[in-house]
Every structure is written in structure tokens, then in C-alpha cells.
N, C-alpha and C positions, 0 to 999 in steps of 0.2 A: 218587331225590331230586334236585332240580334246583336248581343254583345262581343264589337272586336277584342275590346282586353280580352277577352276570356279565352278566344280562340290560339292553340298553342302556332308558333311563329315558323313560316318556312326556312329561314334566313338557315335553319344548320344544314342545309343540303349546301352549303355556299361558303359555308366554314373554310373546308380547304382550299376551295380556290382564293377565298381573302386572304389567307394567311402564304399562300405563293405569293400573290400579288404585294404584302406588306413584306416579303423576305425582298422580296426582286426590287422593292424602292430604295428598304435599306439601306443596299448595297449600293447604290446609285450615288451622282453628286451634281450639284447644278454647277456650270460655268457662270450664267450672268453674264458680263459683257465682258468676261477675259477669256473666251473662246477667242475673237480675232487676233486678241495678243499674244497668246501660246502658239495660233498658228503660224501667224508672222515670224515670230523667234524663230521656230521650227524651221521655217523659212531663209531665216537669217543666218542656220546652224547650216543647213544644207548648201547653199551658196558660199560659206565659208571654208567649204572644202575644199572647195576650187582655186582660191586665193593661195598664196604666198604664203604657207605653212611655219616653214624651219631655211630661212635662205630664199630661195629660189625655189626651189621644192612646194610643192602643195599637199595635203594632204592626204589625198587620192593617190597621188602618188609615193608617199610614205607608206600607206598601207597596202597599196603593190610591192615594197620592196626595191623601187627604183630610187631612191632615197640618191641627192650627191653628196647632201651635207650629214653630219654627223644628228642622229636622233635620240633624246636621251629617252631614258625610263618614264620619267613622266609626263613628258609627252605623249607617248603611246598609249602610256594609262588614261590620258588625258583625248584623245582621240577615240579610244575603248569607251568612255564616258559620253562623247558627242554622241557615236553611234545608236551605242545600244540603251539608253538612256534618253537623252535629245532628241533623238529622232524615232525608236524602235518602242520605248515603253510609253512615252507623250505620244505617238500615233494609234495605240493599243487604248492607251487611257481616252484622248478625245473619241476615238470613234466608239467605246464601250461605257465610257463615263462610268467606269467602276472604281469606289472611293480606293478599294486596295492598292490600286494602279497609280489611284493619283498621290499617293499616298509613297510608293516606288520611286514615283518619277522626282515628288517632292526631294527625297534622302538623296536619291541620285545625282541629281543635277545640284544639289548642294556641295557633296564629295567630291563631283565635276568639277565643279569652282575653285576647290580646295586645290586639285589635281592640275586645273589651266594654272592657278596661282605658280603651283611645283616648275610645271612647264614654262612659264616665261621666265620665272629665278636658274631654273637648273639651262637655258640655252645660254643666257648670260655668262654663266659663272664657267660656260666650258672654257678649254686651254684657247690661248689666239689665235693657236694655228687652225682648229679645226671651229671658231666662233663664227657664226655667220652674222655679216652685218646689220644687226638691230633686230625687232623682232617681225614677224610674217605678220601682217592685215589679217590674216587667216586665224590666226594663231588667238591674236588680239578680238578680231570680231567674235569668236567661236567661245572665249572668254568671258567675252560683257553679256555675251545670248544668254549663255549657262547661269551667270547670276543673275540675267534680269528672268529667266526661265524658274529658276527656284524659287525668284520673289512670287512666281505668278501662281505657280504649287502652290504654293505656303497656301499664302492668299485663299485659293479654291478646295485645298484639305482644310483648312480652321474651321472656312464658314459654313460648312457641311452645318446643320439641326440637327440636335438628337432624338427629339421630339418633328413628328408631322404638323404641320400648319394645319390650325384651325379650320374646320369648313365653310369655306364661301369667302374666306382671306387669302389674297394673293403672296404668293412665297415672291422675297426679291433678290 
């Protein structure tokens, strides 16, 4: 009968592939059941381009440059924010589920909110002659995405573990 203890252990030929595999989890982060609701926002952001921006005007066409009504600074920045943010680092982040990203999209789409805030005060506050009546559906929807969008970041960066779940216990 032969002693297993004594026998020295294969496992270090496997060392480095474990420690790829424990870098590559790391980095990772679980959605849980707000994958369909960052999609949908996403959704919500992308359709809102198309809406009644600043006036009459839509989005889409603000950042062509076909603009009729006057577009202030933070508007743009605020637009600058949907895109690349909303739609460009949230579609990087769901489809690679890397915390750094979601962690981007988090700060982003906060500023975003910050930035729509800027845009609905500053279309307001322009002179009468060049004020467009009230604010765009566009403008407005693109607003409430970005903060319900940041809530949903938040959310999916906090509850990232720093620790891996126990074995043979389900992560939730």
C-alpha cells in the first residue's frame, strides 16, 4: 500500500495557468439581473436621439451640424457624454464585463447627468429670441437614461467581491 501524502503533488505544473485564470476573474464583474436594465437604458439613450433634441432639432442632427435652433456648450458636452459613455463605454463594458469599464461607464454617465442637468438650465436661460419652446422629449429622455444608467453602474461596481466565493456556494 503506498502512501499518497508522501508522494510530492502535480498541481505546480498548473500554477501558471491558475494564476491567468485568477487574474482574468479579477478583472471581471457579474451583472445579476441589471444586464436587461443597462440594456434597455442603452436603448432608451439610442432612441432618444432621434427625438426633439433643442427645439425641433434632434440630436442626430445637432451633431451633423444642421442645427436651426441655437445649441449651447452643454448640450454638446452633454451629447459628447450619451455617445461616448451611454452607448460607446456601456457597450464595451456589457459585452467584456470588465470591472475598469464598468467602473468608466459608472464616473461617466454620472458627469453625464451633471452635464444634461447643465443642458436643460443653460437652453432655458438662453435670450427669447433665440429660446426654443420648452425642452426636447429627447433632451429630457436622454437625461433620466443617464441618471437611471449611473444608478445601475453604481449598483454593478460596488457589488463586485473582493474575495472569490467559497467552493460549491453560488455567487448572487
Amino acid at each position: 500500500m503506498t502512501d499518497d501524502l508522501s508522494a510530492p503533488s502535480d498541481l505546480s505544473a498548473y500554477e501558471d495557468e491558475l494564476a491567468a485564470i485568477e487574474r482574468r476573474v479579477r478583472r471581471e464583474f457579474s451583472f445579476g439581473r441589471r444586464r436587461p436594465v443597462v440594456m434597455a437604458l442603452m436603448f432608451v439613450l439610442a432612441v432618444a436621439l432621434f427625438l426633439p433634441f433643442s427645439g425641433s432639432d434632434s440630436a442626430v442632427t445637432i451633431l451633423a451640424g444642421a442645427a436651426a435652433a441655437e445649441v449651447t456648450v452643454p448640450q454638446r458636452l452633454f451629447l459628447g457624454f450619451v455617445l461616448v459613455i451611454g452607448l460607446g463605454v456601456s457597450t464595451l463594458a456589457v459585452a467584456t464585463r470588465r470591472w475598469a469599464l464598468s467602473w468608466l461607464a459608472m464616473l461617466g454617465s454620472s458627469m453625464g447627468f451633471v452635464f444634461g442637468m447643465l443642458a436643460c438650465w443653460s437652453q432655458q436661460s438662453l435670450p427669447e429670441a433665440t429660446r426654443p419652446q420648452g425642452l426636447g422629449a429627447g433632451l429630457l429622455l436622454a437625461w433620466a437614461a443617464m441618471a437611471l444608467l449611473a444608478i445601475q453602474w453604481a449598483s454593478v461596481t460596488w457589488s463586485r467581491a473582493n474575495v472569490m466565493p467559497a467552493r460549491g456556494r453560488r455567487e448572487n
